[in-house]
C-alpha positions as CSV (number, residue, x, y, z in Angstrom):
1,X,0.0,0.0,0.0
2,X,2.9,2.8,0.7
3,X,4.3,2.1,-2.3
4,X,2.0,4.8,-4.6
5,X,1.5,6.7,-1.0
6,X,3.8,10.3,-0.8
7,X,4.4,12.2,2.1
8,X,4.2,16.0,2.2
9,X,4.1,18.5,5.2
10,X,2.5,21.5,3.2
11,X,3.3,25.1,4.0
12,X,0.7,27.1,2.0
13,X,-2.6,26.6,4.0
14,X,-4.4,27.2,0.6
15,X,-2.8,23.7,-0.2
16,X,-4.9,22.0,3.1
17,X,-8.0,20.8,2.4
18,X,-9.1,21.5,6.1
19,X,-12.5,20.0,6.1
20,X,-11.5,16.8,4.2
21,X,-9.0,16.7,7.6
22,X,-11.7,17.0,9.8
23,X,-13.7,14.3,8.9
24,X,-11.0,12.2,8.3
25,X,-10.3,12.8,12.0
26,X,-14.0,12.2,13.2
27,X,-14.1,8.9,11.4
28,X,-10.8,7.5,12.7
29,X,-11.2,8.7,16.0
30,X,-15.3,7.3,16.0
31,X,-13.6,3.6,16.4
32,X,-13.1,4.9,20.1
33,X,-16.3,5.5,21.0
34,X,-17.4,3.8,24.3
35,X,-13.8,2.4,24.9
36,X,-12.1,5.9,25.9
37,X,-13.0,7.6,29.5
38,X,-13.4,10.8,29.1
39,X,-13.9,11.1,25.3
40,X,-11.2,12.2,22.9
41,X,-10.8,15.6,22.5
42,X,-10.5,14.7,18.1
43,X,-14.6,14.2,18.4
44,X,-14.9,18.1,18.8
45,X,-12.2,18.9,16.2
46,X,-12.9,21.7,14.1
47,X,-12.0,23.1,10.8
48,X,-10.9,26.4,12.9
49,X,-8.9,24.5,15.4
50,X,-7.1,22.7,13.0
51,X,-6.3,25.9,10.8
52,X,-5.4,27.7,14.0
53,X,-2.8,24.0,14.1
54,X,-1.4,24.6,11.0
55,X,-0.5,28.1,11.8
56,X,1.5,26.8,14.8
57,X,2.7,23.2,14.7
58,X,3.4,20.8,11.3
59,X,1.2,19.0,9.7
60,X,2.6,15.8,7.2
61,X,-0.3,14.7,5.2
62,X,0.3,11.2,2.6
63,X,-1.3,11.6,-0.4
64,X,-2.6,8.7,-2.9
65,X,-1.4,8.2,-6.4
66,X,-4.1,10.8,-7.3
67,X,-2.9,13.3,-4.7
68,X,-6.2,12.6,-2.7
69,X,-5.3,12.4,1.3
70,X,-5.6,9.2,2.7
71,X,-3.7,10.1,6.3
72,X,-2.5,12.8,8.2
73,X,-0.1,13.7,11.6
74,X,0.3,16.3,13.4
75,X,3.5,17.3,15.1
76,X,4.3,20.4,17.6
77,X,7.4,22.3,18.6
78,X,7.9,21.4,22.5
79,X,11.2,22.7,22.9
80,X,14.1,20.0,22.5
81,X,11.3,17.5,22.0
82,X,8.6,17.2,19.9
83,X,5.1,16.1,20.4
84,X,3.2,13.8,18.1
85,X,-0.6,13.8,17.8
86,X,-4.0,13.2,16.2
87,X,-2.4,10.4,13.4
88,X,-5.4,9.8,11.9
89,X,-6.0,7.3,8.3
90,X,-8.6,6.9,6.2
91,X,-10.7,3.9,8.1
92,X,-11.2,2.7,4.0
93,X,-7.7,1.9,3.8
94,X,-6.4,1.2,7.4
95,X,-3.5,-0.9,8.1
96,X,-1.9,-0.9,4.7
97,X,1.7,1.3,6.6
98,X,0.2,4.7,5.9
99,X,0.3,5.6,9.3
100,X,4.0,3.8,9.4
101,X,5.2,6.0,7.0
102,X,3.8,9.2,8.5
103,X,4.8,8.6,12.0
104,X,8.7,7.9,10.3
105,X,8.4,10.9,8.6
106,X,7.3,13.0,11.7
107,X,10.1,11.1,13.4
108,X,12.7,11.8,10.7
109,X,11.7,15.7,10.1
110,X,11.9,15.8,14.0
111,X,15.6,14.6,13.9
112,X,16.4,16.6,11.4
113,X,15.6,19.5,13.0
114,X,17.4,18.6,16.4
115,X,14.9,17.5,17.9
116,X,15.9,14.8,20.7
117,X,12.4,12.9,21.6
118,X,9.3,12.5,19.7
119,X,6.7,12.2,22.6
120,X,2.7,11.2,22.6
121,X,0.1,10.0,24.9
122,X,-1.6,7.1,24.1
123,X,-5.0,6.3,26.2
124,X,-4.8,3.4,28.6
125,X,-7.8,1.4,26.6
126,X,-6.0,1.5,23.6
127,X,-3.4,-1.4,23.8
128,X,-3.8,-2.0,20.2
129,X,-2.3,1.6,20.2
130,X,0.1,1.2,22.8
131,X,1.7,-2.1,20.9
132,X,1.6,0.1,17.8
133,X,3.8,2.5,19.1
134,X,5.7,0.3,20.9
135,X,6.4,-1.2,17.6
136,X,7.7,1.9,16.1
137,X,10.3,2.6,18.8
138,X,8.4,3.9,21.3
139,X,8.6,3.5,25.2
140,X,6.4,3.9,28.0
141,X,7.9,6.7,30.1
142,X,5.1,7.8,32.7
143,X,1.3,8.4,32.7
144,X,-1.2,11.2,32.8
145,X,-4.4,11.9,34.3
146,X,-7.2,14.3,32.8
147,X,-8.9,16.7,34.8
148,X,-11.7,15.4,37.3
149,X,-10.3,11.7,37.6
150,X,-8.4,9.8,40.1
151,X,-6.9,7.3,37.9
152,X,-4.3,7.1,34.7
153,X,-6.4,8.0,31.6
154,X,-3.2,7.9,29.5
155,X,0.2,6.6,28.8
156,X,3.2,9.2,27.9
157,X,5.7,7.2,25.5
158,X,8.8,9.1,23.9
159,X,10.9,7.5,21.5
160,X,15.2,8.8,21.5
161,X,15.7,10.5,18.1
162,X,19.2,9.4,17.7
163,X,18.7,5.9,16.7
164,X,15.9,6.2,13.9
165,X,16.4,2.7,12.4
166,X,13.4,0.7,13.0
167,X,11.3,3.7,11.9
C-alpha cells in the first residue's frame, strides 16, 4: 500500500484541504467510542482549530497516487522535543503502513531539526495503540491523568531520536 503513497508537510494553508482533515479525523477517531474515558478531545475537532494547528505546529499529510489524502499527523514544537498527535488514516484503507510512514516521517523531520524525543500520549484502553507505538520505537515513560479523575487516563511514551532505524 505505501508504495503509490507520498508524504508532504505542506506550508501554503491554501494547499490544506481542512475540512477533508476534519472528517478524516472524526471517522478515525469514532472507532473509540465507548472504549475511551473521558472522550477524545479529536470528536470536537474543528475546521478552525485545525487551521489555527497549521499556523502553529506541522502538519505531514500522505497523499494517494491521485494526490487525494488518505492520512495525516500532526507534530508540535515542545522545545528539544517534539510532540506527536492526532495520526489519523482513512478507516477505508487502514493498516496498509500509511500511518507507518507518517509517524517515520514525523520522526525523521523531527531529527532533522534537532529534535531529541518525539513524545505522545496514548489512552490506557487503547493497547492495540500502545503495541503500535511500541512497535515503532516507542517507550512507555510515565502516565497522565485528565482533569476530574483519580486514575491514569493515558500513557506518555517518547521514542530517542538518535537511533531512527526501526522507523
Amino acid at each position: 500500500m505505501t508504495s503509490s503513497i507520498q508524504i508532504i508537510c505542506p506550508s501554503n494553508p491554501q494547499e490544506v484541504p481542512f475540512q477533508h482533515l476534519t472528517e478524516m479525523l472524526l471517522a478515525a477517531f469514532a472507532a473509540q467510542d465507548g472504549i475511551v474515558n473521558p472522550p477524545s478531545s479529536a470528536k470536537s475537532v474543528t475546521v478552525s482549530e485545525l487551521q489555527w494547528r497549521f499556523a502553529r505546529d506541522r502538519l505531514f499529510l500522505a497523499t494517494d497516487e491521485v494526490g487525494t489524502v488518505v492520512g495525516q499527523v500532526w507534530v508540535e514544537d515542545t522545545g528539544r522535543d517534539a510532540y506527536l498527535y492526532k495520526l489519523s488514516v482513512d478507516t477505508a484503507i487502514q493498516r496498509g503502513g500509511i500511518g507507518r510512514a507518517l509517524v517515520t516521517a514525523a520522526c525523521e523531520d523531527a531529527a532533522v531539526r534537532g529534535k531529541e524525543k518525539m513524545r505522545l500520549h496514548v489512552r490506557v484502553e487503547l493497547t492495540d495503540n500502545v503495541a503500535y507505538f511500541k512497535s515503532r520505537g516507542f517507550e512507555i515513560v510515565g502516565e497522565g491523568m485528565h482533569d476530574g479523575y483519580d486514575r491514569a487516563t493515558f500513557w506518555k511514551m517518547a521514542r530517542d531520536l538518535d537511533r531512527m532505524s526501526g522507523s
